[in-house]
ROMARVEX-415658 format. One record per atom (N, C-alpha, C): residue in one letter; atom name; x, z, y. Coordinates in nm, 4 decimals. Each point is the difference from the previous one (the first is absolute). Layout:
<rs>
R   res   atom         px         pz         py
R     A     CA          X          Z          Y
...
</rs>
This chain:
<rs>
R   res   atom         px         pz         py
R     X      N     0.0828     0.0000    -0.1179
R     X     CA    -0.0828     0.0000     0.1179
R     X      C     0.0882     0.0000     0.1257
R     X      N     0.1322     0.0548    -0.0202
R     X     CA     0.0697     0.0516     0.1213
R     X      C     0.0431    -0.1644    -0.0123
R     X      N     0.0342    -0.0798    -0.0539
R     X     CA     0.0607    -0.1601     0.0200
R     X      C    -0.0992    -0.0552     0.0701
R     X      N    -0.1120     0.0453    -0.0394
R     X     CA    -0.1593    -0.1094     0.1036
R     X      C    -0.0065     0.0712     0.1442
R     X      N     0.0433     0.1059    -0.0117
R     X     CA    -0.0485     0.0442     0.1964
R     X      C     0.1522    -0.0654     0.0313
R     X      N     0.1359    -0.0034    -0.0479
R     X     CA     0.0529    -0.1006     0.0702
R     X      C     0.0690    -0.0906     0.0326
R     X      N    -0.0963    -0.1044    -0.1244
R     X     CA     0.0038    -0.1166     0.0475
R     X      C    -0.1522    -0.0091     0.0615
R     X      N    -0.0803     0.0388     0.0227
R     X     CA    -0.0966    -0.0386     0.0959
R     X      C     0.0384     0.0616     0.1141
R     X      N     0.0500     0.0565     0.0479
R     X     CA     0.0889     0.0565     0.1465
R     X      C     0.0676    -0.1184     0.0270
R     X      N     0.1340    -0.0482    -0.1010
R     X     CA     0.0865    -0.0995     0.0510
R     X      C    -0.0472    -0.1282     0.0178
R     X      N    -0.1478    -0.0349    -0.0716
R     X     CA    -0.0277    -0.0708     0.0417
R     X      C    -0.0549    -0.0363     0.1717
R     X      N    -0.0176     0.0986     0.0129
R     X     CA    -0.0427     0.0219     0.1449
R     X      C     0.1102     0.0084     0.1108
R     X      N     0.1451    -0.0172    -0.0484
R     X     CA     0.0831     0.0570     0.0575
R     X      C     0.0558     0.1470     0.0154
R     X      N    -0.0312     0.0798    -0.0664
R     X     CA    -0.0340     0.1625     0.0101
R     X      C     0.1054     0.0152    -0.1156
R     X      N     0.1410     0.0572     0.0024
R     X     CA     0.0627     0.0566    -0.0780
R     X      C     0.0329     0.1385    -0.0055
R     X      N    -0.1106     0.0448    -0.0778
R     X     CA    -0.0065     0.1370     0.0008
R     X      C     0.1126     0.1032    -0.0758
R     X      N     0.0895    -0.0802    -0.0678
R     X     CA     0.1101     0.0717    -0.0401
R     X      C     0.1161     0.0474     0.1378
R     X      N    -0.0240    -0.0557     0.0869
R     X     CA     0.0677     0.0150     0.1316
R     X      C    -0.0752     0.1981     0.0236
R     X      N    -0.0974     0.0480    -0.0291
R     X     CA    -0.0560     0.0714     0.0424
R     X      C     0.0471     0.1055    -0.0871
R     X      N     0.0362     0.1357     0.0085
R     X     CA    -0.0163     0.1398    -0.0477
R     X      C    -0.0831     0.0151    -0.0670
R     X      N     0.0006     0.0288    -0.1039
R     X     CA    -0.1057     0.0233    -0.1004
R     X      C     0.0058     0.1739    -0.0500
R     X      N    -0.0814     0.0825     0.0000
R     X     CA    -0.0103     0.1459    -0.0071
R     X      C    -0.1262     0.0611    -0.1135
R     X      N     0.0483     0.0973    -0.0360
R     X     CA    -0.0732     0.1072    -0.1121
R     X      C     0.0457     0.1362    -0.0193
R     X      N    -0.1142     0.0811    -0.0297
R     X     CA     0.0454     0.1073    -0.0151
R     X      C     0.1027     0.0224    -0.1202
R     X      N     0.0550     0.0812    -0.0457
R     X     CA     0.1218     0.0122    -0.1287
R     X      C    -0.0972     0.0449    -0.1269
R     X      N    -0.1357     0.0156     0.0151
R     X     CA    -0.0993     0.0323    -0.1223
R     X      C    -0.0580    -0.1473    -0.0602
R     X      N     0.0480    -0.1145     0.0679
R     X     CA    -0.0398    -0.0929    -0.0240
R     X      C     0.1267    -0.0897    -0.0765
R     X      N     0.1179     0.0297     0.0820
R     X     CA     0.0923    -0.0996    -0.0415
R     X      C     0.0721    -0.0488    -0.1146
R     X      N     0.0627    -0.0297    -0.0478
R     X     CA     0.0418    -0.0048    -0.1255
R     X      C     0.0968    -0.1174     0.0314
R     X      N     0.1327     0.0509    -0.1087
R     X     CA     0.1326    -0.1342    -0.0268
R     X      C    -0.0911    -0.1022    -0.0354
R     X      N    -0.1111    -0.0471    -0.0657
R     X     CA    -0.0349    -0.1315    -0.0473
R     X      C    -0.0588    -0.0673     0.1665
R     X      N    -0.0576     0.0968     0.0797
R     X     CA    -0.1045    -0.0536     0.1065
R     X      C     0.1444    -0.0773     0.0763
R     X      N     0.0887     0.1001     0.0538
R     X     CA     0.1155    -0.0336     0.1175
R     X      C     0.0648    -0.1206    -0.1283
R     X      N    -0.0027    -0.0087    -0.0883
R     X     CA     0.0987    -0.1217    -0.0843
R     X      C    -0.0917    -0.1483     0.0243
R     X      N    -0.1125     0.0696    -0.0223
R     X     CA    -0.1215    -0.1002     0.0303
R     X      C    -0.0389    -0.0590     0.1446
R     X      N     0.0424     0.0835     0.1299
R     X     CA     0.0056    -0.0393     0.1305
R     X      C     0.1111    -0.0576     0.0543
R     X      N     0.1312     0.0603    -0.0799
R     X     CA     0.1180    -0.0905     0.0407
R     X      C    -0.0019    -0.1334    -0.0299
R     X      N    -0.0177     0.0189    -0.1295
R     X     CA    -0.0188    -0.1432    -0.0475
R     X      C    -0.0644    -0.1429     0.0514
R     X      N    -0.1173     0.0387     0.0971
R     X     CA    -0.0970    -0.0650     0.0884
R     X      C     0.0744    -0.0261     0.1077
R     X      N     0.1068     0.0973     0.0556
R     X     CA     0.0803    -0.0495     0.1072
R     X      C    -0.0015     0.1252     0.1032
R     X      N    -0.0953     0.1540    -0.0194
R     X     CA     0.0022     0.0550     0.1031
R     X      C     0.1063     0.1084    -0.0258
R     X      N     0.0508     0.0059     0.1333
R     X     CA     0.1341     0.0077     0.0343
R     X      C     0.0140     0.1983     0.0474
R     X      N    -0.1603     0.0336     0.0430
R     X     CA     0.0146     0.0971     0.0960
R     X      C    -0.1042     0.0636    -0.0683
R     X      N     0.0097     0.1141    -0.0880
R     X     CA    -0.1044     0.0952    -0.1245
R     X      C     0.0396     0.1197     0.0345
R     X      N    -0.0954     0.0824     0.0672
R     X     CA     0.0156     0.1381     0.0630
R     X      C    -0.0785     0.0409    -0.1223
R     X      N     0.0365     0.1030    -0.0664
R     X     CA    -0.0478     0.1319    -0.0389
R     X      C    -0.0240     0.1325     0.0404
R     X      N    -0.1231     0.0203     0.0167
R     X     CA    -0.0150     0.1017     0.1037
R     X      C    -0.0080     0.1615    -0.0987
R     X      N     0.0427     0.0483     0.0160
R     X     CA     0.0547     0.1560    -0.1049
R     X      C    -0.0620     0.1198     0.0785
R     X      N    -0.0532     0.1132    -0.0582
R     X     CA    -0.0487     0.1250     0.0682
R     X      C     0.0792     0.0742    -0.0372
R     X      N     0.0354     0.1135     0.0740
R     X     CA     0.0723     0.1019    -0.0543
R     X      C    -0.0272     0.1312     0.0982
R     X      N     0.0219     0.1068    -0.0625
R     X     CA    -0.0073     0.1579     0.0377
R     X      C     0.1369     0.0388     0.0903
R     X      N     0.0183     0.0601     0.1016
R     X     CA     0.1173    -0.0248     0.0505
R     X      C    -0.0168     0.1666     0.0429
R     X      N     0.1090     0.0828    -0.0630
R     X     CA     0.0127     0.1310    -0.0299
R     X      C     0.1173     0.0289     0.0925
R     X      N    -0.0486     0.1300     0.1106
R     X     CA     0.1031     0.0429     0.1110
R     X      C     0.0390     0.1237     0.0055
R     X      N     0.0880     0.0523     0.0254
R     X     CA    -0.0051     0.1729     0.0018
R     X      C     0.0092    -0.0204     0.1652
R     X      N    -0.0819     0.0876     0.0760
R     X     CA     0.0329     0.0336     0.1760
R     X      C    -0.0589     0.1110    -0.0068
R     X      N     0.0897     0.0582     0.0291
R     X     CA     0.0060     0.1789     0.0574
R     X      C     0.0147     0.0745    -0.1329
R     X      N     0.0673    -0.0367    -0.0815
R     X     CA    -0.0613     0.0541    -0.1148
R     X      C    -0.1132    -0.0152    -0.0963
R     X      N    -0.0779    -0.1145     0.0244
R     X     CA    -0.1547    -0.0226    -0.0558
R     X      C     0.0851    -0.1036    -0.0832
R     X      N    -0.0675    -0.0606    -0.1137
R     X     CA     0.0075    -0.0625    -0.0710
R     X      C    -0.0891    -0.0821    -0.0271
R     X      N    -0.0755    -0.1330     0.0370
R     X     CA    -0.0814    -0.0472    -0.0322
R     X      C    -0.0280    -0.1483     0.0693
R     X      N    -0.1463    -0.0720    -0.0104
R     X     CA     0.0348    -0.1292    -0.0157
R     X      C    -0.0097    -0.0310     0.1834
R     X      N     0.0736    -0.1166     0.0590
R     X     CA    -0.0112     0.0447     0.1444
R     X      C    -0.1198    -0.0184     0.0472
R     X      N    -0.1262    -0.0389    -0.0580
R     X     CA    -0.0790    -0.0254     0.0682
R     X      C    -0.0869     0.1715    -0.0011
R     X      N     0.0196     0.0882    -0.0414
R     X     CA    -0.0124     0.1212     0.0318
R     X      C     0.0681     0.0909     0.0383
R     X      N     0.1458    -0.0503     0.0528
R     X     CA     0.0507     0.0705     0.0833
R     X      C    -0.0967     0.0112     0.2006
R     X      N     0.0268     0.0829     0.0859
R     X     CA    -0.0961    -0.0128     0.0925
R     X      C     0.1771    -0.0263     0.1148
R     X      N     0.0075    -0.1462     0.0652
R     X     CA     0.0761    -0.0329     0.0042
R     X      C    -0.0123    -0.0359     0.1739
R     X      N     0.0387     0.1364     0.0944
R     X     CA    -0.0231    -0.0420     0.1848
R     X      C     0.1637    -0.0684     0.0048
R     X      N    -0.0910    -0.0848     0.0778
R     X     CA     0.1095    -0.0551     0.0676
R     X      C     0.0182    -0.0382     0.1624
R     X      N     0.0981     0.0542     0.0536
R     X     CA     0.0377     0.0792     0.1329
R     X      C     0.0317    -0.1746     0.0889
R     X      N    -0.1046     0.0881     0.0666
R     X     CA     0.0725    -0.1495     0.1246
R     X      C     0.1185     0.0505     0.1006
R     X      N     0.0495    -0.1152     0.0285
R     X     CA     0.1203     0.0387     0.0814
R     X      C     0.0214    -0.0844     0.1128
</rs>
């Protein structure tokens, strides 16, 4: 299916391998990116979540519950 959207793009002039192509990392897989290179696209973001764990002041935890002022100057 991914060969028919584009060659009906290029037929139009529209080379959509020129374009960034993106997914979350619950989707991706070595066969998909082997399968998009292959087509010609050049630019395959994988987009990844992660927990990002801080100690400040002594607290230990993820930063989005740290309570974090920040001082103008």
């Amino acid at each position: 299916m991914l060969r028919e959207v584009l060659s009906f793009f290029k037929q139009e002039g529209i080379d959509l391998t020129q374009y960034p192509i993106t997914f979350d990392s619950w989707y991706g897989s070595k066969e998909l990116i082997d399968m998009l290179s292959e087509e010609g696209f050049t630019q395959i973001l994988i987009h990844a979540k992660g927990n990002y764990v801080f100690k400040i002041d002594g607290k230990k935890q993820k930063l989005s519950a740290h309570e974090l002022i920040v001082s103008k100057t």
